[in-house]
DRENDO-1510 file (C-alpha; in Angstrom, 1 decimal, always signed):
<recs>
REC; n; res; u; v; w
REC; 1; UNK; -59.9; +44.2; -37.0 .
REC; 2; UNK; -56.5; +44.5; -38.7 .
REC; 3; UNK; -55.0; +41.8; -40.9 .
REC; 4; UNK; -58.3; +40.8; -42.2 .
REC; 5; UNK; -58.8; +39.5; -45.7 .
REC; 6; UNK; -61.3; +41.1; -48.2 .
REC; 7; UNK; -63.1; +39.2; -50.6 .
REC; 8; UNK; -65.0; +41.0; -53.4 .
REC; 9; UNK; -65.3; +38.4; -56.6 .
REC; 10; UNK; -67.8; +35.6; -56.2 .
REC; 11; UNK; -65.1; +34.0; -58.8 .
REC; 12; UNK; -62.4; +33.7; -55.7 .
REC; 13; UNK; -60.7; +30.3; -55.3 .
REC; 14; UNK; -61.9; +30.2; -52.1 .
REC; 15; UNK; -65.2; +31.0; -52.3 .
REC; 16; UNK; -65.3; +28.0; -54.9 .
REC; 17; UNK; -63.8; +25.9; -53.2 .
REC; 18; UNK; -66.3; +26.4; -50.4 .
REC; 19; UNK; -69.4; +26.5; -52.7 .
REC; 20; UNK; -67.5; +22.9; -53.7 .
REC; 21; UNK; -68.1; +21.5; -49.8 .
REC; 22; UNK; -72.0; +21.2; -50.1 .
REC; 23; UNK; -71.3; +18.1; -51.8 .
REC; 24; UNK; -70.2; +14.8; -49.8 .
REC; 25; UNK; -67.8; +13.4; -51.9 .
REC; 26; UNK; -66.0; +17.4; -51.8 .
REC; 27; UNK; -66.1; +17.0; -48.1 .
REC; 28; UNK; -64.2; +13.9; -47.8 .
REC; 29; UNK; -61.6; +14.6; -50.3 .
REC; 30; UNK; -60.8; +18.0; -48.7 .
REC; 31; UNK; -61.5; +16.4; -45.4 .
REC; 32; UNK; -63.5; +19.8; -44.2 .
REC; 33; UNK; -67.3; +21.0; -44.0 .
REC; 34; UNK; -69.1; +24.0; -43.7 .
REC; 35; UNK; -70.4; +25.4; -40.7 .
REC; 36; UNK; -73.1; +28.4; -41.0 .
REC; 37; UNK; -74.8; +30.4; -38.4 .
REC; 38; UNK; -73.8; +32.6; -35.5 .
REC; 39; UNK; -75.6; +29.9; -33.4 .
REC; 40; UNK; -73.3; +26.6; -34.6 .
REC; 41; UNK; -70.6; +28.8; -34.6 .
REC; 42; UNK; -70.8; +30.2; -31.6 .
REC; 43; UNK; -71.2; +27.1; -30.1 .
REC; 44; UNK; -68.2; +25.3; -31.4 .
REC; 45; UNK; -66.1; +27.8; -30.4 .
REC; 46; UNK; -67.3; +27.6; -26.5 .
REC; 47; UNK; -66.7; +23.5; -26.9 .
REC; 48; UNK; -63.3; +25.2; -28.0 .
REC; 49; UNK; -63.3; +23.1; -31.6 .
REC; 50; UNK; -60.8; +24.7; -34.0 .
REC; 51; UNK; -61.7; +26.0; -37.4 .
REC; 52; UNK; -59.8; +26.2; -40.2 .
REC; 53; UNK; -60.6; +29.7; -42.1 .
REC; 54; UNK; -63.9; +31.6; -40.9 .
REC; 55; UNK; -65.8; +34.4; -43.7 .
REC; 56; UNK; -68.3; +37.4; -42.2 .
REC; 57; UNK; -70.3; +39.6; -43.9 .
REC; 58; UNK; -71.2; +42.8; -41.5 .
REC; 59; UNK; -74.0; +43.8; -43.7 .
REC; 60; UNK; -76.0; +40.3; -43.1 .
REC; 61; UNK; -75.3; +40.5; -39.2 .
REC; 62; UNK; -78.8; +39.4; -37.4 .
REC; 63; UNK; -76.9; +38.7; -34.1 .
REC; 64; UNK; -75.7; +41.9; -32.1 .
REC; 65; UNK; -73.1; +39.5; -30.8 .
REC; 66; UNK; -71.5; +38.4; -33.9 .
REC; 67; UNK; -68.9; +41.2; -34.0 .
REC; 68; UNK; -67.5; +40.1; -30.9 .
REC; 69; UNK; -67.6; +36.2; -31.7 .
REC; 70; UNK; -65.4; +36.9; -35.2 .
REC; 71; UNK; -63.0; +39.3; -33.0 .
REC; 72; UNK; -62.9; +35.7; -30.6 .
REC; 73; UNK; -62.2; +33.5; -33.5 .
REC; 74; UNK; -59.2; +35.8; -35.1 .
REC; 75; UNK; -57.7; +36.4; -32.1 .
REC; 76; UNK; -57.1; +32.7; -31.9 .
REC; 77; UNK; -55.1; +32.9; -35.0 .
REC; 78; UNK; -58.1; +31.3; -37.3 .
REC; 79; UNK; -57.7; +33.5; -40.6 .
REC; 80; UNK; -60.8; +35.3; -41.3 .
REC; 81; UNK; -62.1; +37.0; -44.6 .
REC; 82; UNK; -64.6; +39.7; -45.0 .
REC; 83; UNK; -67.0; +39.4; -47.6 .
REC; 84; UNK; -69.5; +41.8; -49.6 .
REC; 85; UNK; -72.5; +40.8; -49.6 .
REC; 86; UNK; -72.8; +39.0; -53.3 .
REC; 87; UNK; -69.8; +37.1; -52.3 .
REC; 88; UNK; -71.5; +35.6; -49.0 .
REC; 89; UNK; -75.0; +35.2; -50.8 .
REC; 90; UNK; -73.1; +32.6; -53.2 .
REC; 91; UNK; -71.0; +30.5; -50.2 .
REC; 92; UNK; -74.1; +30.5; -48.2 .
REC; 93; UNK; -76.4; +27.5; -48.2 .
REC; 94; UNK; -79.3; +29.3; -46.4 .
REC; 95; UNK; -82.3; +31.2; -47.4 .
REC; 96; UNK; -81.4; +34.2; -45.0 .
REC; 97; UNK; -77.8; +33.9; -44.3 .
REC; 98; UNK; -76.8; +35.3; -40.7 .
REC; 99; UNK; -73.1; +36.3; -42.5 .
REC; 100; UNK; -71.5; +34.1; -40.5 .
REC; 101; UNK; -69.8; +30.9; -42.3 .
REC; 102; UNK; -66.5; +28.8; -41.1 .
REC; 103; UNK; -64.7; +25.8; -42.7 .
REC; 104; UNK; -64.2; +23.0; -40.2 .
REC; 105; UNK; -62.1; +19.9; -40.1 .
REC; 106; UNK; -64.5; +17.2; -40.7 .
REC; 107; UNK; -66.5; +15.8; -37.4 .
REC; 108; UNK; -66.9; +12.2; -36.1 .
REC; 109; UNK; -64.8; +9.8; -33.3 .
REC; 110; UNK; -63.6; +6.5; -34.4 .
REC; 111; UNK; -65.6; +3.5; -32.4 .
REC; 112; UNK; -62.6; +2.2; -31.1 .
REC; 113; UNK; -61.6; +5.2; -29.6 .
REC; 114; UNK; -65.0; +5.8; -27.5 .
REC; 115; UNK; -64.5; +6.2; -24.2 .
REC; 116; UNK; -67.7; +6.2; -21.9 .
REC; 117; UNK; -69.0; +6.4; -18.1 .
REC; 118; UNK; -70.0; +3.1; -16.3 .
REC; 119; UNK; -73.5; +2.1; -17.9 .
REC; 120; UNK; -73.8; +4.5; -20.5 .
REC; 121; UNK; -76.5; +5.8; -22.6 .
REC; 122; UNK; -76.1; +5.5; -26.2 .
REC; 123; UNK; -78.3; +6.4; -29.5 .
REC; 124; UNK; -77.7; +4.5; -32.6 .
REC; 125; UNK; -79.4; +5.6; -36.0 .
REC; 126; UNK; -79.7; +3.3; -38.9 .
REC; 127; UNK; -80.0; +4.4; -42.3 .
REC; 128; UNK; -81.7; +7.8; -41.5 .
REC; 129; UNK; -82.3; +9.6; -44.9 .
REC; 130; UNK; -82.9; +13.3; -43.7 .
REC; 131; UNK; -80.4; +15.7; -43.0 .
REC; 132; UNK; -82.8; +17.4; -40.3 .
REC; 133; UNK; -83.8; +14.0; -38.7 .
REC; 134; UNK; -80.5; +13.4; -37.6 .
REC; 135; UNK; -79.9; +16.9; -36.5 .
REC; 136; UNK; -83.2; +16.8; -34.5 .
REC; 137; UNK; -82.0; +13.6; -32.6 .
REC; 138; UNK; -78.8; +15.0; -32.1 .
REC; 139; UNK; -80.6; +17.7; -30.4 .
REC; 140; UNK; -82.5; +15.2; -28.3 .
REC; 141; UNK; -79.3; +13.6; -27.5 .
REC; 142; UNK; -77.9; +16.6; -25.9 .
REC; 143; UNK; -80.9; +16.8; -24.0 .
REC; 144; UNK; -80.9; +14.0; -22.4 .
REC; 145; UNK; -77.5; +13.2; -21.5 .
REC; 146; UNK; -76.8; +11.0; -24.2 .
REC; 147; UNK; -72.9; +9.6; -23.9 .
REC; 148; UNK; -72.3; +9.2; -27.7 .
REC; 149; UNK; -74.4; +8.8; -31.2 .
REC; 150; UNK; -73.3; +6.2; -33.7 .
REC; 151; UNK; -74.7; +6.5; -37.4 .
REC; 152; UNK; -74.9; +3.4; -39.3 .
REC; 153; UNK; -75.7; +3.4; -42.9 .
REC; 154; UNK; -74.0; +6.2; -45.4 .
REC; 155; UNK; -77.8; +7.8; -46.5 .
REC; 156; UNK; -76.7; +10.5; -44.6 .
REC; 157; UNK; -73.6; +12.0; -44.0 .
REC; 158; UNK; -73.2; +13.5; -40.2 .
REC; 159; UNK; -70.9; +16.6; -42.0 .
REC; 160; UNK; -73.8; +17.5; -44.0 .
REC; 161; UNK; -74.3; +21.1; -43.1 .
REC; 162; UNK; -77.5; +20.7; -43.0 .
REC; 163; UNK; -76.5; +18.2; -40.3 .
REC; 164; UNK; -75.1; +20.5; -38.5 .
REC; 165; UNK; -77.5; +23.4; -39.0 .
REC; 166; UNK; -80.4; +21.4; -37.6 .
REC; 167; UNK; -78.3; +20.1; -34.3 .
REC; 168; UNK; -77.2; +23.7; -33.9 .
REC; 169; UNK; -73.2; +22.6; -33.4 .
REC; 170; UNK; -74.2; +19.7; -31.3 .
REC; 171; UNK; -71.7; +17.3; -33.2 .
REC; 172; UNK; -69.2; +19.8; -31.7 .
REC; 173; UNK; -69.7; +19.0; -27.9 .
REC; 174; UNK; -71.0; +15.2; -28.3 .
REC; 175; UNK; -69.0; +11.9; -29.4 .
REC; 176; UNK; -70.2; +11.3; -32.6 .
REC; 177; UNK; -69.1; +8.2; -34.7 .
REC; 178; UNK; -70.1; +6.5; -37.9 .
REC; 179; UNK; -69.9; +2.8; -38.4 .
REC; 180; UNK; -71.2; -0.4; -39.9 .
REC; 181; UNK; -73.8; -2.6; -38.5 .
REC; 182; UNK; -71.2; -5.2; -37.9 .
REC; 183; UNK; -68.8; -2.7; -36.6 .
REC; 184; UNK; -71.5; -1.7; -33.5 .
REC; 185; UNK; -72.6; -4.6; -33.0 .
REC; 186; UNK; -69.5; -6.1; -32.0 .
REC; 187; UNK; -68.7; -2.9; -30.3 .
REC; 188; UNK; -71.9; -3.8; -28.0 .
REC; 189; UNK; -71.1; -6.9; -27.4 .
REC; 190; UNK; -68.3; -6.2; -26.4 .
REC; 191; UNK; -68.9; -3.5; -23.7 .
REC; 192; UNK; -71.9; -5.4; -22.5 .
REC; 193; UNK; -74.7; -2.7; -23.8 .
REC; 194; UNK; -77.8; -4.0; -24.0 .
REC; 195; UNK; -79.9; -3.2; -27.5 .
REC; 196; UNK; -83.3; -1.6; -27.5 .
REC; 197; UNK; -84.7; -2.1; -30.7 .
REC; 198; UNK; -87.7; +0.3; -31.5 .
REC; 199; UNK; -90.1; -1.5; -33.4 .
REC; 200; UNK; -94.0; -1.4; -33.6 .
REC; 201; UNK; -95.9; -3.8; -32.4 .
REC; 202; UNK; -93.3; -5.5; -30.0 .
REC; 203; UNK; -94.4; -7.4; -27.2 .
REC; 204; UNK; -92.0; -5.1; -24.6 .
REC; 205; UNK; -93.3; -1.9; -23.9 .
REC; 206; UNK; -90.6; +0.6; -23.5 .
REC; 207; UNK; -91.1; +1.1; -19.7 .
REC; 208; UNK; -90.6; -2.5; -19.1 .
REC; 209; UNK; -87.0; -2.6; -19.6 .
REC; 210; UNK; -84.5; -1.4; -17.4 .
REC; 211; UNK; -82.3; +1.4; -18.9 .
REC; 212; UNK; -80.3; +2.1; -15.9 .
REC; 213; UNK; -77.7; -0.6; -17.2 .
REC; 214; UNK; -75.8; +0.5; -20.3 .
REC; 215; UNK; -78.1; +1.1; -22.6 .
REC; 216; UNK; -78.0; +1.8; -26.4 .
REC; 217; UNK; -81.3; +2.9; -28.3 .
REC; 218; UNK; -81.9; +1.8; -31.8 .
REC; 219; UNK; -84.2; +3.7; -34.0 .
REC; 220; UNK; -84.5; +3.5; -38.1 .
REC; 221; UNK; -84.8; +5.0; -41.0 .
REC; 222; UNK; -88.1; +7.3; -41.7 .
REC; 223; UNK; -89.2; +4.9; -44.0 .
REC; 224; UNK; -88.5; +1.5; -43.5 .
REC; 225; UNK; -87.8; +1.5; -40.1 .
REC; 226; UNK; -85.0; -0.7; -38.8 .
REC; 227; UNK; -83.3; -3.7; -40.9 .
REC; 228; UNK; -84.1; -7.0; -40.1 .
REC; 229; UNK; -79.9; -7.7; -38.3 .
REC; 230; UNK; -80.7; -4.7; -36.0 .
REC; 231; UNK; -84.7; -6.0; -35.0 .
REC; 232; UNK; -83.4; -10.1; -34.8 .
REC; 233; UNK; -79.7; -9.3; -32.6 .
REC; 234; UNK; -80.9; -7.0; -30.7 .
REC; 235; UNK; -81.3; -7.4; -27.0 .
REC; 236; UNK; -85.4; -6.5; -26.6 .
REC; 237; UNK; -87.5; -5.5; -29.2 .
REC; 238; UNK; -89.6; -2.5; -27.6 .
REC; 239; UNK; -92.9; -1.4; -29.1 .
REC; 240; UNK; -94.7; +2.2; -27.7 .
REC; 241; UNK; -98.2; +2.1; -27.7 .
REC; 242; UNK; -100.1; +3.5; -30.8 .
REC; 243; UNK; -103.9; +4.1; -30.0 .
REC; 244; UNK; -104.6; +5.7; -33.0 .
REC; 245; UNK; -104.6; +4.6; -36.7 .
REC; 246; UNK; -100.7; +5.0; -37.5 .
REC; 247; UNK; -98.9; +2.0; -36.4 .
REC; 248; UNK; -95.4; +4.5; -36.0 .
REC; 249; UNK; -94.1; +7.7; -34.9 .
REC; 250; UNK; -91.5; +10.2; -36.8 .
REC; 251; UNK; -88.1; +8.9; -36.0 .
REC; 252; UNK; -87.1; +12.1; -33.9 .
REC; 253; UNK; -90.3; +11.6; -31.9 .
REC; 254; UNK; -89.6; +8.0; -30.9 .
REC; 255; UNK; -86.1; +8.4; -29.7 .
REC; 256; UNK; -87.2; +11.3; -27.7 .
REC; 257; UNK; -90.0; +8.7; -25.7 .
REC; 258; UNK; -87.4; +6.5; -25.4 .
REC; 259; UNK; -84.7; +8.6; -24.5 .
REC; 260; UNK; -86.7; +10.4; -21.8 .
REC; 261; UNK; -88.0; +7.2; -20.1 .
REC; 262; UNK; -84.0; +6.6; -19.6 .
REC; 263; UNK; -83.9; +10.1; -17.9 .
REC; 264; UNK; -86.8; +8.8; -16.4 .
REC; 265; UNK; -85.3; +5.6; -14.6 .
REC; 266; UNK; -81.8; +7.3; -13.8 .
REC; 267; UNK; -82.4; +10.3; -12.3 .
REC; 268; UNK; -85.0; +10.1; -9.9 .
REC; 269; UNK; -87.4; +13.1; -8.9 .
REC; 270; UNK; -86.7; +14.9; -12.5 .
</recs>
């Protein structure tokens, strides 16, 4: 690969200034993230999402593919930088790097600017507290058709790596937007979704409501479950059956039941 970039100090600007990005408030001010893996890379690229700078290390390769994917991303005119080994082991945020990292604008759609099929689908988290929750839903989301995510609450921040690293570059290929409470819903209201509010020990069960009409699911944080605003304005408060001693399900697990029963209703013989 001609014109690449070696990088052989750990004490390079720019592997500070990446080391710098793990941080939130870093993010924002630079307005970029980091984006590790072969697999979130890989995957950004085929949703054809432009990086800023990319950094490999051959020596950490665990993808007989990767090669080829940083040959893709320079030919594009990204700069790339080759790295020893030291050097990538101090950017990286992993346990076993892959030797794969790229700095990425930041992620995220404004509200206003969403723009959705006829009855759509929609997941809205509140207050989620764990990188890897969110990344798991956004998973689910992909999965089942979801037309867009909104985040409310700032506990976690969808360019959190590990954000990214959990829904495997699926903020690259669905709408994702952060808002406030208010902010959605007004935005609900205003496109005529109806609110599922998950909640235990509602009166609905969650196969009781029709979800082929535009449909947003609400789930909570892992702790405290939903605030009071979301449970009181939304349009049903759905409850799934617990026959056990726990009166609630992990967050991820709960918007997949209720994201599947959509599937369910709207596509027939699945």
């Amino acid at each position: 690969m001609e014109n690449r970039l070696n990088i052989v100090s750990p004490q390079n600007p720019r592997v500070k200034a990446a080391v710098k990005l793990r941080k939130s408030k870093n993010r924002q001010q630079a307005g970029q993230t980091l984006v590790e893996g072969f697999r979130e890379i890989l995957r950004a690229t085929e949703s054809n999402w432009k990086f800023n700078e990319l950094y490999f290390c051959p020596e950490l390769y665990l993808d007989t593919d990767a090669s080829k994917l940083v040959s893709t991303i320079h030919e594009s005119g990204i700069p790339v930088f080759q790295c020893s080994e030291p050097v990538f082991r101090k950017m990286s945020y992993r346990d076993t790097p892959d030797g794969l990292m790229a700095l990425s604008p930041l992620v995220g759609e404004k509200l206003a600017e969403l723009k959705l099929p006829p009855n759509p689908l929609v997941l809205i988290a509140e207050d989620l507290e764990k990188p890897g929750n969110l990344g798991t839903l956004l998973r689910t989301a992909d999965a089942t058709g979801v037309d867009a995510v909104i985040v409310c609450g700032h506990k976690t921040d969808i360019n959190n790596p590990n954000v990214i690293r959990a829904s495997i570059g699926t903020l690259f290929f669905i709408p994702v937007v952060e808002a406030t409470t208010e902010e959605t819903l007004q935005w609900l209201e205003k496109h005529k979704i109806q609110s599922l509010a998950a909640v235990p020990n509602a009166s609905n069960k969650y196969t009781e409501i029709d979800m082929c009409r535009g449909t947003a699911i609400i789930v909570g944080s892992e702790d405290k479950g939903l605030a009071f605003k979301w449970i009181n304005q939304a349009t049903h408060q759905v409850g799934i059956p617990m026959l056990g001693k726990n009166d609630s399900l992990n967050v991820s697990t709960a918007a997949a039941i209720l994201l599947y029963e959509a599937i369910r209703q709207r596509h027939k013989g699945l």
